[in-house]
LUMKE-554505 format. One line per 8 residues: number of its first residue (from 1); for each residue x negated, y, z negated of N, C-alpha, C. Coordinates in steps of 0.2 Angstrom, whole numbers, padded with zeros to 4 digits. Layout:
% LUMKE-554505
NUM = X Y Z X Y Z X Y Z  ...
END
This chain:
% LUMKE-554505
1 = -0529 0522 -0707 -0532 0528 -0707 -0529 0532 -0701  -0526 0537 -0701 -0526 0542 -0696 -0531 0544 -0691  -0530 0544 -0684 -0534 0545 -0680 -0538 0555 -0680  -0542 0556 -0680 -0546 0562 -0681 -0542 0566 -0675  -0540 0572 -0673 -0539 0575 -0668 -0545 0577 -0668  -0545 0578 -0658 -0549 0582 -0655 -0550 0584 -0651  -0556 0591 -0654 -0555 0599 -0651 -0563 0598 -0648  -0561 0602 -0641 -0567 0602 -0636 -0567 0608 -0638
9 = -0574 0611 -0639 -0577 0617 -0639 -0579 0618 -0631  -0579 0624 -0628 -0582 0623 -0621 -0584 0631 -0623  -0593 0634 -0623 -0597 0640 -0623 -0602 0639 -0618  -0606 0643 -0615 -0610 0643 -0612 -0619 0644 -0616  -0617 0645 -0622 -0622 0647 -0628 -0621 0642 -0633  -0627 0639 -0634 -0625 0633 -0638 -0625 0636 -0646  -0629 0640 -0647 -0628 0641 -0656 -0622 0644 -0657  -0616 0645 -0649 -0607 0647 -0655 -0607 0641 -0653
17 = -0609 0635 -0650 -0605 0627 -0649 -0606 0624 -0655  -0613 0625 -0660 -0615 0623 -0666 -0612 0626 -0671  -0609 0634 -0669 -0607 0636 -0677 -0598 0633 -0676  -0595 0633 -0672 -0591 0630 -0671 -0590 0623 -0673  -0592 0619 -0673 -0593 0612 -0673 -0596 0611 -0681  -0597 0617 -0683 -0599 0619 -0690 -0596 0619 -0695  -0592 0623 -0690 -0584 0626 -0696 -0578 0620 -0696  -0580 0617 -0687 -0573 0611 -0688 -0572 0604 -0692
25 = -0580 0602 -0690 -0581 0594 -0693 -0579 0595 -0703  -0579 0599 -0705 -0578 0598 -0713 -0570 0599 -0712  -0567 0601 -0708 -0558 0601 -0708 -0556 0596 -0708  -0561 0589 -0705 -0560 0582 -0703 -0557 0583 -0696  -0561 0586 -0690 -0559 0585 -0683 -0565 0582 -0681  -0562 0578 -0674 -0568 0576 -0672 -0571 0581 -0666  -0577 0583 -0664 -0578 0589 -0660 -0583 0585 -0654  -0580 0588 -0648 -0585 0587 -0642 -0587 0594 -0640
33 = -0590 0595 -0635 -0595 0600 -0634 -0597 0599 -0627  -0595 0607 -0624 -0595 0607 -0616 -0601 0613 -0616  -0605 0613 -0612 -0610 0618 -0613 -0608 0624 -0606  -0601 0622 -0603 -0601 0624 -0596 -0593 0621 -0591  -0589 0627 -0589 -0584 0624 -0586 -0582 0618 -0582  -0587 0618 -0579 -0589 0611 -0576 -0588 0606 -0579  -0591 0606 -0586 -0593 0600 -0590 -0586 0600 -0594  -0584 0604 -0594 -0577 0603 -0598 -0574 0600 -0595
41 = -0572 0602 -0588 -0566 0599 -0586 -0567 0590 -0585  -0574 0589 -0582 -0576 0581 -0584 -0576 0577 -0589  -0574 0582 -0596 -0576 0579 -0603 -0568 0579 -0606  -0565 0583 -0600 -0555 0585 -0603 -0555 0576 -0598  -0557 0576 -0594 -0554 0569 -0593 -0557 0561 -0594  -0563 0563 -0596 -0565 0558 -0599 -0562 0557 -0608  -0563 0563 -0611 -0560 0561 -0618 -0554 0566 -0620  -0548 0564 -0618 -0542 0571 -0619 -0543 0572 -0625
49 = -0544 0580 -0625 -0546 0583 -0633 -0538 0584 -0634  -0536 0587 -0640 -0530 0588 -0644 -0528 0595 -0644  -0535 0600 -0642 -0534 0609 -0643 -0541 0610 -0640  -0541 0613 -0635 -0547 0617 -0629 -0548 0624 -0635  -0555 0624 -0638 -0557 0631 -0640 -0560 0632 -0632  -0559 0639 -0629 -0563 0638 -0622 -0564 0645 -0621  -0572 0649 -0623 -0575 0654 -0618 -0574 0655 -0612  -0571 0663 -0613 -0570 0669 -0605 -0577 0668 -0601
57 = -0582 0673 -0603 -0590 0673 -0599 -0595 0667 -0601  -0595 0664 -0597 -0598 0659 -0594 -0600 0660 -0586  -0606 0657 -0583 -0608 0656 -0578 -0604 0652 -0573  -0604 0652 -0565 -0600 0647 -0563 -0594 0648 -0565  -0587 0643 -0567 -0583 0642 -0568 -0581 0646 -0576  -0577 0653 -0575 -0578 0655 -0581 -0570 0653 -0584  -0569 0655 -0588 -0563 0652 -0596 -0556 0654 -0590  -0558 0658 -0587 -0551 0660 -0583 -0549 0655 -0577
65 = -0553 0652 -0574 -0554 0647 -0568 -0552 0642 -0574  -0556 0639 -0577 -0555 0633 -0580 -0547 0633 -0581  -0547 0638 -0589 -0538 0638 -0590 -0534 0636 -0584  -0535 0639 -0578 -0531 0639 -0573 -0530 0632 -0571  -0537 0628 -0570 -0538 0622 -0565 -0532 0618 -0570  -0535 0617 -0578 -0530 0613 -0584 -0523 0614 -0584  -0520 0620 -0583 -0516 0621 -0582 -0511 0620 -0577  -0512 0619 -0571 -0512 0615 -0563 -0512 0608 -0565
73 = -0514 0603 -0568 -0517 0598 -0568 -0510 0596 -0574  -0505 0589 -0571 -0498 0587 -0575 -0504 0582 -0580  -0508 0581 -0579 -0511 0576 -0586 -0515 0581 -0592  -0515 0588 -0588 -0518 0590 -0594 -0516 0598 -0595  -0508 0599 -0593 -0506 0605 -0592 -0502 0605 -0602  -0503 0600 -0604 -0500 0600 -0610 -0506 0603 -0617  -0514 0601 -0616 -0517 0603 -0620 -0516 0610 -0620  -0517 0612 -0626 -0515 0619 -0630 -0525 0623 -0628
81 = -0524 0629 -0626 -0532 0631 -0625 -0529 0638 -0629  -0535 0638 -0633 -0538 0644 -0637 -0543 0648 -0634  -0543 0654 -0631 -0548 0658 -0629 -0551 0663 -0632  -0557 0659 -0635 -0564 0663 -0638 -0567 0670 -0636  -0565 0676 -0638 -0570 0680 -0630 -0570 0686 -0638  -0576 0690 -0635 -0577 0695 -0638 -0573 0701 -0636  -0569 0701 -0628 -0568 0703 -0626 -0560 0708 -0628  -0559 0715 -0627 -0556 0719 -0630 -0551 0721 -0626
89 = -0544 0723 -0626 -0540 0726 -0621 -0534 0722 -0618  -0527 0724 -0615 -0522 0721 -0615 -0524 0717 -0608  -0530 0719 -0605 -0529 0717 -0597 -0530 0710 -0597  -0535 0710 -0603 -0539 0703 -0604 -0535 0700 -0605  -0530 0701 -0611 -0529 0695 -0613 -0521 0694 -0609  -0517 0699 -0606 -0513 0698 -0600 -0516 0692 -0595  -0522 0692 -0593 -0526 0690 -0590 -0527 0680 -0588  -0529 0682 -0599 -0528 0676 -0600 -0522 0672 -0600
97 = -0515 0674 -0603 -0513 0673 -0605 -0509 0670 -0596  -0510 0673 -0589 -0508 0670 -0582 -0514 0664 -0580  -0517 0664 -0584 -0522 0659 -0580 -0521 0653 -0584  -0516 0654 -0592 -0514 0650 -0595 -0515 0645 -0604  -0519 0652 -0606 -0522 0652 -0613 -0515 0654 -0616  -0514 0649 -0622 -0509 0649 -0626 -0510 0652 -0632  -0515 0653 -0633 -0519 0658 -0638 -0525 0663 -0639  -0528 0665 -0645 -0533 0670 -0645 -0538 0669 -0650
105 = -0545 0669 -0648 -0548 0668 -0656 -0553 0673 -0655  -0554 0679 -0659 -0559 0682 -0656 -0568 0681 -0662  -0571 0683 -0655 -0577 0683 -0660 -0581 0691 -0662  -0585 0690 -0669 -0588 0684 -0670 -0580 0680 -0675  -0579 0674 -0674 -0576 0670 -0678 -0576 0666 -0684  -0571 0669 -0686 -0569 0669 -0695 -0565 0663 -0696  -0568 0658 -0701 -0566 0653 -0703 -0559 0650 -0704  -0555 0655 -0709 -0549 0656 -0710 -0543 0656 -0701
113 = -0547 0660 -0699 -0544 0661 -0692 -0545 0656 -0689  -0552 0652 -0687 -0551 0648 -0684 -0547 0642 -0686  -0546 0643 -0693 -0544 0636 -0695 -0535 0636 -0694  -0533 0643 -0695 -0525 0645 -0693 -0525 0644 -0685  -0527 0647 -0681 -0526 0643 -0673 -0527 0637 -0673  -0531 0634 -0674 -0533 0625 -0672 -0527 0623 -0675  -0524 0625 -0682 -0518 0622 -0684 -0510 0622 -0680  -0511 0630 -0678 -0505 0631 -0676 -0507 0627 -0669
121 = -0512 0627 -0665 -0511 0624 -0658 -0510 0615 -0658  -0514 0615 -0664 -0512 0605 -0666 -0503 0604 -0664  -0500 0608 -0670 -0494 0608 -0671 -0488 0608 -0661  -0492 0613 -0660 -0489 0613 -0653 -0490 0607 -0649  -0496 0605 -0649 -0496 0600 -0646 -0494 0593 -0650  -0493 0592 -0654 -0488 0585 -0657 -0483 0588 -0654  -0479 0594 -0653 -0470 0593 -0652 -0472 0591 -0645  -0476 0594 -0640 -0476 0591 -0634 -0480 0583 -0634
129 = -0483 0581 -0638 -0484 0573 -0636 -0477 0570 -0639  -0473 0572 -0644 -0467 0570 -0645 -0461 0568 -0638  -0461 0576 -0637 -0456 0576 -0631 -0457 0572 -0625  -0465 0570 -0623 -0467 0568 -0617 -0467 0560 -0621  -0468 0558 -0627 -0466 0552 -0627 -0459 0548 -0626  -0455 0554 -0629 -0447 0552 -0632 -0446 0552 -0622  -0448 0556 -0619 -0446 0556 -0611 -0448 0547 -0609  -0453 0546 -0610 -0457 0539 -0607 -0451 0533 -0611
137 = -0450 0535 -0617 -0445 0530 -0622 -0437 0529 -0616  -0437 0535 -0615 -0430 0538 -0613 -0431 0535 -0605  -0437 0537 -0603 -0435 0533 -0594 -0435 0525 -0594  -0440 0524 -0600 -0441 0514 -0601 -0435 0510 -0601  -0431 0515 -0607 -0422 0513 -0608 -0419 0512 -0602  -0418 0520 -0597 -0413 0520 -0593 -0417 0515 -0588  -0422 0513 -0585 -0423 0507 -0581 -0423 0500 -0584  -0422 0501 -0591 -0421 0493 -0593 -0412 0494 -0591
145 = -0408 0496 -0594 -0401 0498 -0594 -0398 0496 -0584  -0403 0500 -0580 -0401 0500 -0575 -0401 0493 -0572  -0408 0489 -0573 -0409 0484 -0572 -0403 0478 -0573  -0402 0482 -0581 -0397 0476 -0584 -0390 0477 -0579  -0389 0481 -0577 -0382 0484 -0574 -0384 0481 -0566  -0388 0481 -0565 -0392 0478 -0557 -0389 0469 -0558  -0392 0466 -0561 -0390 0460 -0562 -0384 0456 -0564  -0381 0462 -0569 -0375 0458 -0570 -0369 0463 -0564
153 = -0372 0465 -0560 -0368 0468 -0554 -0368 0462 -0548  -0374 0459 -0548 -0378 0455 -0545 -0374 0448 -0544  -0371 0445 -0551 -0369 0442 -0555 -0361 0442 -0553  -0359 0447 -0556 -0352 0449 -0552 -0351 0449 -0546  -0357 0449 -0538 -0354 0448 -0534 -0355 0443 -0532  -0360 0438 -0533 -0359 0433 -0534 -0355 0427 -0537  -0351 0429 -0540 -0344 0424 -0543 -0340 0428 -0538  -0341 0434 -0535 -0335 0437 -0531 -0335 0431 -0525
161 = -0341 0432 -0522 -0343 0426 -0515 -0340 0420 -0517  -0341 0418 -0523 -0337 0410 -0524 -0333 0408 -0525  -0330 0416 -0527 -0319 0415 -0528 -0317 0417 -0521  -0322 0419 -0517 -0316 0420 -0510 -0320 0414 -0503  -0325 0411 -0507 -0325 0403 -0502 -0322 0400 -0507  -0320 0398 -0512 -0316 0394 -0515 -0307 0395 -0511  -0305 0402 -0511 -0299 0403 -0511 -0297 0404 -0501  -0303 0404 -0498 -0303 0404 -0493 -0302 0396 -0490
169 = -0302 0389 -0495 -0302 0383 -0493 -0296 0383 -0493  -0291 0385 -0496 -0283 0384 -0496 -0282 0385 -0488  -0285 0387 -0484 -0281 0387 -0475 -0286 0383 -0474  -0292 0382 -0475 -0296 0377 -0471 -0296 0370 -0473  -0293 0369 -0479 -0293 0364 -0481 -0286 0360 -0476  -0282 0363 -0476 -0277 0361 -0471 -0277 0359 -0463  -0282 0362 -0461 -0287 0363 -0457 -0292 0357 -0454  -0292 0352 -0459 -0295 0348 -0463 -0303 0349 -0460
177 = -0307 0355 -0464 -0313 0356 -0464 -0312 0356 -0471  -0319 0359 -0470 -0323 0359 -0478 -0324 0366 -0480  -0326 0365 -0483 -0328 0374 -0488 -0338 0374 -0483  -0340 0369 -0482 -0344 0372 -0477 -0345 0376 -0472  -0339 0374 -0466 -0339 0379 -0462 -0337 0386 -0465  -0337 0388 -0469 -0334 0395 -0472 -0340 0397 -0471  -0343 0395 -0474 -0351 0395 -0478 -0356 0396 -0470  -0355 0391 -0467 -0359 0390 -0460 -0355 0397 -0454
185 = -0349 0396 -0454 -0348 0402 -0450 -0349 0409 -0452  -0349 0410 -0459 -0350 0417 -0462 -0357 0419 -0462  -0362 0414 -0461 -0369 0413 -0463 -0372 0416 -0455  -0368 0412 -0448 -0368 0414 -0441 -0368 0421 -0442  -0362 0423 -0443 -0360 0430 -0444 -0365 0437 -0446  -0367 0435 -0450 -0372 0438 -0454 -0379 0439 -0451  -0378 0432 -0449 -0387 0431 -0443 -0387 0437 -0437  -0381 0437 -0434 -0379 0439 -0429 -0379 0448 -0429
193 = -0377 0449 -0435 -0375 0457 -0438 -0382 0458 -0440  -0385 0456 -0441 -0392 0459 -0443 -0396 0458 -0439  -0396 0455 -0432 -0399 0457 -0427 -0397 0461 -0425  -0390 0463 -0425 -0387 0470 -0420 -0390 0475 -0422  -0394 0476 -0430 -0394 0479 -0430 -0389 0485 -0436  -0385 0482 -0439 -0382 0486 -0445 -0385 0484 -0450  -0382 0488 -0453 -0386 0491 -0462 -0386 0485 -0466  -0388 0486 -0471 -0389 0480 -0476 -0381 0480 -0478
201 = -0380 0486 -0481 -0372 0485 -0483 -0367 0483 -0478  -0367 0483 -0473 -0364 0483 -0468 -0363 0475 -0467  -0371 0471 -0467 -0372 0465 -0466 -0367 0462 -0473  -0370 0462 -0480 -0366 0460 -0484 -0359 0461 -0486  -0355 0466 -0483 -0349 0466 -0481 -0346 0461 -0477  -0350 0460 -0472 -0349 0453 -0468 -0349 0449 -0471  -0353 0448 -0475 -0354 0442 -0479 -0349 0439 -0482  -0346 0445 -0487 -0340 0443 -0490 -0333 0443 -0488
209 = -0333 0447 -0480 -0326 0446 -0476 -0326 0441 -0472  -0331 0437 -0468 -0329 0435 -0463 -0328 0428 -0466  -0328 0426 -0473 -0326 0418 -0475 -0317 0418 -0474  -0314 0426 -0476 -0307 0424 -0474 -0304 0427 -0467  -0307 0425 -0463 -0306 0425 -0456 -0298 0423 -0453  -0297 0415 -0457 -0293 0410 -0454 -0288 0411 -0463  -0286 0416 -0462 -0283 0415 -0472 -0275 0416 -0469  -0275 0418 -0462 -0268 0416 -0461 -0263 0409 -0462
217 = -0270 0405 -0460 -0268 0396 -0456 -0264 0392 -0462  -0263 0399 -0468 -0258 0394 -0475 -0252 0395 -0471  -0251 0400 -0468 -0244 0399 -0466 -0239 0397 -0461  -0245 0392 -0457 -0245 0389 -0452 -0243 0381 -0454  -0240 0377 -0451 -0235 0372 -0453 -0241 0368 -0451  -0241 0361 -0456 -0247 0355 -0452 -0246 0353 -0448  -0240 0351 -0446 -0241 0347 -0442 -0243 0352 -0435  -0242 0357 -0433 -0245 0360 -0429 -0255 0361 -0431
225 = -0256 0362 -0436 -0262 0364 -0438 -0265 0355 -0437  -0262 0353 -0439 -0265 0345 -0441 -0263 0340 -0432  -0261 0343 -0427 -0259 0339 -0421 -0266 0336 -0416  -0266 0330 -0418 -0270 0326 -0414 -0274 0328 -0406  -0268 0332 -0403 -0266 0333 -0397 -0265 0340 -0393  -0264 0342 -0390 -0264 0348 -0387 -0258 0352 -0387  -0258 0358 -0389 -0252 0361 -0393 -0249 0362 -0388  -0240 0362 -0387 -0237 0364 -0382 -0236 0374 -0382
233 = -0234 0374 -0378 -0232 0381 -0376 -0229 0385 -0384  -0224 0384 -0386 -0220 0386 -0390 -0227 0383 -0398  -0228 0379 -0398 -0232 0377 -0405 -0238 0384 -0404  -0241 0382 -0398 -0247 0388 -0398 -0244 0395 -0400  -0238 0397 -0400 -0236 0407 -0401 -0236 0405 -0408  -0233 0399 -0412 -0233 0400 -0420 -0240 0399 -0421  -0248 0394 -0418 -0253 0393 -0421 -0254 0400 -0420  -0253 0405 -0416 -0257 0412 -0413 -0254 0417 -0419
241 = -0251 0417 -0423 -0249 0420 -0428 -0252 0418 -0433  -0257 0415 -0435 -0261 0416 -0440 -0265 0421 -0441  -0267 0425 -0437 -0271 0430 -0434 -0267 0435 -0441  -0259 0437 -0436 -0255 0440 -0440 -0255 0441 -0447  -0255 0434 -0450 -0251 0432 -0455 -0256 0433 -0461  -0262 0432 -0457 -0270 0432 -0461 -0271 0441 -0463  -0269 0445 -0458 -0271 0453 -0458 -0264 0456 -0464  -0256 0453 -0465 -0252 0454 -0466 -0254 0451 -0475
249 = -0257 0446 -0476 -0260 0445 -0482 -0266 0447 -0487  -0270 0451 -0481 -0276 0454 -0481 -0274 0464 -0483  -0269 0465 -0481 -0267 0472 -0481 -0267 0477 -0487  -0270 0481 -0487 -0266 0486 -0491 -0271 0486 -0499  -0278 0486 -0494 -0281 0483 -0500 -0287 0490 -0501  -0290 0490 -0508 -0293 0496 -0508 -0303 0494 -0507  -0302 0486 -0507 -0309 0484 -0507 -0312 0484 -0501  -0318 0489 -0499 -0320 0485 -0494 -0322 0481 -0491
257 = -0323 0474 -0496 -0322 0468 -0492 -0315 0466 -0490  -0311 0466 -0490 -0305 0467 -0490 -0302 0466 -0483  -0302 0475 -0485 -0302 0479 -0479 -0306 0475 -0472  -0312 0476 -0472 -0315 0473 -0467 -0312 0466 -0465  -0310 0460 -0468 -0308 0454 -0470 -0301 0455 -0465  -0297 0460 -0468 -0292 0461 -0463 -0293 0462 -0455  -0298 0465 -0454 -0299 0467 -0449 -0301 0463 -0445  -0304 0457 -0446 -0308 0451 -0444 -0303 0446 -0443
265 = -0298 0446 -0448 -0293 0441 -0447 -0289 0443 -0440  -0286 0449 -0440 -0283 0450 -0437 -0286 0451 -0428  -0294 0453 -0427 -0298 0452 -0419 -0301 0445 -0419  -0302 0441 -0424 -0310 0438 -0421 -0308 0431 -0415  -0299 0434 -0412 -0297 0428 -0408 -0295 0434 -0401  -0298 0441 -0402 -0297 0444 -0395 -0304 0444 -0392  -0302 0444 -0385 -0309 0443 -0381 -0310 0448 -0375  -0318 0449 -0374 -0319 0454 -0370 -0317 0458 -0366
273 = -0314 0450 -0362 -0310 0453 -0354 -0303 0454 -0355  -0299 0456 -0362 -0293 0455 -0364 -0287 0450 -0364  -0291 0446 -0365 -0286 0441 -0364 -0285 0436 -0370  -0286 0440 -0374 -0285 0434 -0382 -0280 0438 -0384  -0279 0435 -0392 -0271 0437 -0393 -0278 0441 -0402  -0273 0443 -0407 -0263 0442 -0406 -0262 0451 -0401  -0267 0456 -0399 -0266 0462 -0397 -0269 0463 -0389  -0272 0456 -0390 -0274 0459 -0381 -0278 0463 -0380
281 = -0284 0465 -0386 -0287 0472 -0385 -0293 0468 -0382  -0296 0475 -0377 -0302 0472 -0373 -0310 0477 -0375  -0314 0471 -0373 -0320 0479 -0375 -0321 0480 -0380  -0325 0486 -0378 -0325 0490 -0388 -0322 0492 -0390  -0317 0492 -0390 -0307 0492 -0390 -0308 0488 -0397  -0312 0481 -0396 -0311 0476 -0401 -0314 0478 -0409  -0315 0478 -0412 -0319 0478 -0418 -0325 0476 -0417  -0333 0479 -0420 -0338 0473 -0417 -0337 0469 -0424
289 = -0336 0468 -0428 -0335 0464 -0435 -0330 0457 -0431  -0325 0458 -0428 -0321 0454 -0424 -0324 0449 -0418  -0328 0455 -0415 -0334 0452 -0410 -0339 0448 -0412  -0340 0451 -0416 -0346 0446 -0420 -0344 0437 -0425  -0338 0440 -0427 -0336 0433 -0431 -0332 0429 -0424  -0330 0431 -0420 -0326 0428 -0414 -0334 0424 -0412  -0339 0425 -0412 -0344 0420 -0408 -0347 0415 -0415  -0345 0415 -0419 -0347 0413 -0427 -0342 0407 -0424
297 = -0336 0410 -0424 -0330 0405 -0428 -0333 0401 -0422  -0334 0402 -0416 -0331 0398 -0409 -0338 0392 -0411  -0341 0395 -0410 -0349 0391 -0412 -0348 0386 -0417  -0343 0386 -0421 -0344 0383 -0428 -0339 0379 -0426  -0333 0381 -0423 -0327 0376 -0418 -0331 0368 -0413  -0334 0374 -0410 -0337 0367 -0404 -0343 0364 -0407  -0346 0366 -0411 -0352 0359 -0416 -0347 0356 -0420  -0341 0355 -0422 -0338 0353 -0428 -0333 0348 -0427
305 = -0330 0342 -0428 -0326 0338 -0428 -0319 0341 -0430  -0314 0342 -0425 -0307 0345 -0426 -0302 0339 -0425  -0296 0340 -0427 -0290 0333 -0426 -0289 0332 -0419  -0292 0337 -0415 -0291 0335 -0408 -0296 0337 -0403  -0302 0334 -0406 -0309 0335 -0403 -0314 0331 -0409  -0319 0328 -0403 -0325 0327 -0407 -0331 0334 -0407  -0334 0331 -0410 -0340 0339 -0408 -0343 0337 -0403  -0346 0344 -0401 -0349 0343 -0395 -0357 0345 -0397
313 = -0358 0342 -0392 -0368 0342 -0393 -0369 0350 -0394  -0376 0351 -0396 -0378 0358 -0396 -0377 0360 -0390  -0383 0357 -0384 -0384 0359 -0376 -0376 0360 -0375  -0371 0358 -0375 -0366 0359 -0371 -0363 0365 -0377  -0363 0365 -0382 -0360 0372 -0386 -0363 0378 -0384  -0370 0378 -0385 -0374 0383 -0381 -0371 0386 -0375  -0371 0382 -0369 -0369 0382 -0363 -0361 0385 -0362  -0358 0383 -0366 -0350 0388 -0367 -0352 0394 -0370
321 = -0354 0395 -0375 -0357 0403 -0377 -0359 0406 -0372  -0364 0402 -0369 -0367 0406 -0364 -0362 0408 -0356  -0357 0402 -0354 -0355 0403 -0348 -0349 0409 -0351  -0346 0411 -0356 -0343 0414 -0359 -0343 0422 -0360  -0352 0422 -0359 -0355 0431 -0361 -0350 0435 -0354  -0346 0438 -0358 -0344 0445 -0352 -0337 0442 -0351  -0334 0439 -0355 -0326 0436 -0351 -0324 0435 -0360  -0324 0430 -0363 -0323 0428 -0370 -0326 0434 -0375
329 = -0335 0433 -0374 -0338 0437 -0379 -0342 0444 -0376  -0342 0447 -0382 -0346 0452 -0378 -0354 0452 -0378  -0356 0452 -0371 -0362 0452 -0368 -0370 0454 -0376  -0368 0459 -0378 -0373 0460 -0383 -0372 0457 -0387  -0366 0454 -0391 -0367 0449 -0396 -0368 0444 -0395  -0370 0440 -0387 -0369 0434 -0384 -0378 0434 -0383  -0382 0441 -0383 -0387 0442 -0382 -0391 0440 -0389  -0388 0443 -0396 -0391 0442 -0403 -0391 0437 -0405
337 = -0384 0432 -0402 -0384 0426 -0404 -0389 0419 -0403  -0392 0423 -0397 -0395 0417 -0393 -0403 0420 -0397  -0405 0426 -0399 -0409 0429 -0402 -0413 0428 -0409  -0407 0424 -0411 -0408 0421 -0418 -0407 0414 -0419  -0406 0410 -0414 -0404 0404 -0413 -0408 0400 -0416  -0414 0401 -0419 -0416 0396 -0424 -0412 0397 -0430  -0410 0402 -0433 -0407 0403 -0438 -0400 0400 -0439  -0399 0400 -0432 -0391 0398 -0432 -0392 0389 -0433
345 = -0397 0387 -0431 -0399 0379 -0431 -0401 0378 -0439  -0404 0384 -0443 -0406 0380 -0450 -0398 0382 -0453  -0395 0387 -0450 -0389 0387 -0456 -0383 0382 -0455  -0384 0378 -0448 -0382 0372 -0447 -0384 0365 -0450  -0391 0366 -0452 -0394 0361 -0454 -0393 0362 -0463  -0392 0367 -0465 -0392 0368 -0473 -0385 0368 -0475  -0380 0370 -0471 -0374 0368 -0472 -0368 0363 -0471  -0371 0357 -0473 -0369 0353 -0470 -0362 0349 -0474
353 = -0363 0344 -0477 -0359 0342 -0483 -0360 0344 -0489  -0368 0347 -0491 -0369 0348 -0500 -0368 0357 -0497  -0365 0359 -0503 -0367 0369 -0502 -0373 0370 -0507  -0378 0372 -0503 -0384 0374 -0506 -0381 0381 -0507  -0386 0387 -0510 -0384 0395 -0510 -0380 0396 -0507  -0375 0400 -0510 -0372 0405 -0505 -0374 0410 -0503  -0381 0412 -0507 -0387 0419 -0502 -0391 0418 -0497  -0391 0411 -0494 -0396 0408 -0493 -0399 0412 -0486
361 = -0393 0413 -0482 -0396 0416 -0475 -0396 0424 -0477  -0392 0428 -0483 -0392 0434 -0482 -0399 0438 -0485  -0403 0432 -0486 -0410 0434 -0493 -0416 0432 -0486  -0414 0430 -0482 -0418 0428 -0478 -0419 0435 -0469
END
């Protein structure tokens, strides 16, 4: 069964509320009945009518106010209002027609009439509850769509993250590290850059640059990279080109992870006071992405087991970072490091032999 529309009557004299309600109920509407503007606009929101018949002269709030308030009002600036008035003249109905009355019925009121307005304003108002539903249909879609497009973007850079720690082991596997330290260094990095204080995007760009840091070290001969013992003069200028070889591999690329990635390869072995390679830049000369993964990588050096060192305790890793601030690293990253130092301890501790998440510190 079809639902009845329904039309609020709104007069201040109840025998035109009754002849009304007289003439509507055999057309099959359902009628409510406002004795007063007042009462209408509480009865417009407790039962939304379909069509306002609504009287000019009224006490208190008359048919020109009320129109106006309904009108103003996004939940009920749609219902169609017919204005009942005996009243004669262009002014009036100019009048009405600014305060918001979509129509005219005058009195005394003829059946035939009344029943051609209430039709015609029904009809107005189904194309607007069409329009305003097909808009709800239409926002529902574009945020389901968008979401689907959020996730499988989501999805894509998450296999991106796994294809650049996977192809990032080709150097460090030589290296004889693990795909952990990618994971552990790039994890520092990140802790380190979000305390500095850059953007979200900024930080996950770090994210996915600084695993190829060391994406030079393929180029780099093992038995240098693999040396038990202390590199002579001459090995040490071919290990320092990795830097090079890593930024010369990295180049020319239109991704900003990339990009950044190169950048990173190429500083994160220059130091504050100038005296790192491969440019000898000092200061803020350096990149802070270079700055920041230069205290990553080193931190993840001195805890870690290399072909020519055991690891060293935390207390004494520390204590190099720290005697380091102002000569090696720069002072303010030397300062966030030690700022998030719990964090650097759980991505220590979660990153060990098994890989849990790859978003694990960036969601945190």
């Amino acid at each position: 069964m079809d639902k009845k529309s329904i039309i609020l009557v709104v007069d201040d004299e109840d025998r035109n509320r009754r002849l009304l309600r007289a003439l509507l109920i055999p057309l099959g509407y359902e009628v409510v009945l406002a004795g007063s503007g007042e009462e209408a606009l509480k009865k417009v929101q407790d039962v939304p009518p379909d069509v306002i018949l609504l009287d000019i002269m009224m006490p208190g709030l008359n048919g020109f106010e009320v129109a106006k308030k309904l009108k103003e009002n996004k939940k009920t600036r749609i219902i169609p209002i017919v204005m009942v008035t005996s009243m004669e003249g262009i002014k009036s109905k100019i009048k009405a027609l600014e305060a918001g009355a979509d129509d005219f019925l005058s009195k005394p009121v003829d059946a035939s009439e009344l029943q051609a307005r209430v039709r015609s304003s029904l009809k107005v108002k189904a194309y607007h509850d069409h329009i305003r539903n097909y808009q709800k249909e239409l926002e529902a879609e574009v945020t389901k769509r968008t979401e689907e497009l959020r996730q499988a973007f989501e999805t894509i850079k998450t296999a991106s993250l796994d294809t650049i720690h996977r192809l990032s082991r080709a150097s460090e596997y030589k290296d004889e590290e693990t795909g952990a330290h990618i994971q552990r260094m790039s994890n520092y990095a990140v802790a380190v850059a979000h305390q500095m204080g850059l953007s979200k995007d900024e930080v996950e760009t770090m994210l996915y640059a600084a695993p190829m840091h060391d994406a030079g070290k393929i180029g780099i001969p093992d038995k240098i990279l693999l040396k038990p013992g202390k590199l002579d003069p001459a090995e040490w200028e071919i290990m320092k080109q990795h830097t090079t070889i890593g930024g010369k591999i990295l180049s020319s690329s239109d991704s900003k992870f990339i990009k950044l990635a190169e950048v990173i390869a190429l500083t994160h072995h220059e130091k504050w006071d100038g005296s790192g390679y491969p440019m000898g830049l000092k200061g803020t000369a350096i990149p802070l992405a270079g700055r920041i993964t230069a205290i990553a990588d080193v931190f993840d050096a001195l805890t870690s087991k290399r072909p020519y060192k055991e690891p060293f305790t935390l207390e004494k890793s520390f204590a190099i970072i720290h005697e380091s601030k102002g000569s090696h690293f720069d002072p303010d990253v030397v300062e966030a490091f030690f700022a998030v130092e719990k964090k650097i301890l759980l991505i220590k501790e979660n990153f060990r032999d098994q890989e849990p998440s790859l978003f694990i510190q960036m969601r945190t």
